[in-house]
N, C-alpha and C positions, 0 to 999 in steps of 0.2 A: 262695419263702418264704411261709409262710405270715402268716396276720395279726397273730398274735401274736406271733410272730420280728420281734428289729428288722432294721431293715435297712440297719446297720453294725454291727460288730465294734469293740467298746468295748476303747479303749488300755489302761485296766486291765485287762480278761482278757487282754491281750496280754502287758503288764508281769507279771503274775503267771502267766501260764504261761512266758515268761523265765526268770523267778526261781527259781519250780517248779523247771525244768528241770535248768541252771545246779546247784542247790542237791542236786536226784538224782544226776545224772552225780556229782559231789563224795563223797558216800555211798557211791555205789557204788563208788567207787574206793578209798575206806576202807576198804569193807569187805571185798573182793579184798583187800587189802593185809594186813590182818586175819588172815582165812582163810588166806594163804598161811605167812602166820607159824605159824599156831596149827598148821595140818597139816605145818609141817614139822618145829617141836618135840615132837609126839605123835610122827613116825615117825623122831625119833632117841631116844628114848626119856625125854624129860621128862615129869617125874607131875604131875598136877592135882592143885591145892591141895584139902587135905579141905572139905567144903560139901556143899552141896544140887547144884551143877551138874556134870557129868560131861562128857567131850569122850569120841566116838569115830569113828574112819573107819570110812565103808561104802565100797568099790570097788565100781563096776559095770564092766560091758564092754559095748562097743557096738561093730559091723560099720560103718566112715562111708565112702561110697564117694566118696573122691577124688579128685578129676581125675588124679591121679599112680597113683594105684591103679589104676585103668579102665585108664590108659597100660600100665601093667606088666604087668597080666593080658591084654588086649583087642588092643594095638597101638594109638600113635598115629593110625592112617587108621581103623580104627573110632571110635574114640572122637571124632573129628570131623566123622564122619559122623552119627553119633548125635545128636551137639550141634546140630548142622545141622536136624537135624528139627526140634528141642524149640522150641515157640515160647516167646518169651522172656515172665516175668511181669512183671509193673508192679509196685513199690510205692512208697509215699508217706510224704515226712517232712515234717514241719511243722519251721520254722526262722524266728524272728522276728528282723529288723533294722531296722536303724536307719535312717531316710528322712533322703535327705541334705537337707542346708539347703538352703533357697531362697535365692539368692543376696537379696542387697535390693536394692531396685527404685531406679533411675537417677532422678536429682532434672531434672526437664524444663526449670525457670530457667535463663535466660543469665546468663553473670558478665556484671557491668559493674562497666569498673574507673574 
């Protein structure tokens, strides 16, 4: 680190990339939900309200090669041979938890009764 980096990670940008988080994943599941509604009232054929905003589908096509696809063209013993080559990549997710409690600390006093 450098000098002007501190050198901890303050619990608020912790707390707040949480929340961030937490708060997207959320959205975005709205909004999927959303989306699935609204494309599948346009392709049974429900009209848009007249206004300023218009709704349309574009379709694209895309080739995705499969691991079931590879199988079915290629043969299972190619295709894991193949695999076998490929060196594997790394990626990284950031995931913030909670530190468990310290227990609390044993009182050293003797009873006397």
């Amino acid at each position: 680190m450098t000098e002007t980096e501190p050198d901890q990670i303050k619990q608020e940008d912790l707390e707040r990339y949480r929340e961030m988080s937490l708060r997207s994943r959320e959205l975005n599941w709205t909004v999927e939900k959303l989306r699935k509604s609204l494309l599948a009232k346009i392709a049974s054929g429900v009209k848009v309200e007249p206004g300023p905003l218009d709704a349309e589908i574009t379709e694209t096509e895309q080739r995705r090669m499969t691991n079931d696809e590879l199988v079915r063209i290629l043969g299972l013993e190619v295709v894991e041979n193949v695999r076998a080559a490929i060196e594997p990549s790394v990626s990284r997710s950031l995931k913030i938890v909670e530190r468990p409690a310290k227990p609390a600390a044993r009182s050293r006093r003797r009873k006397v009764a």
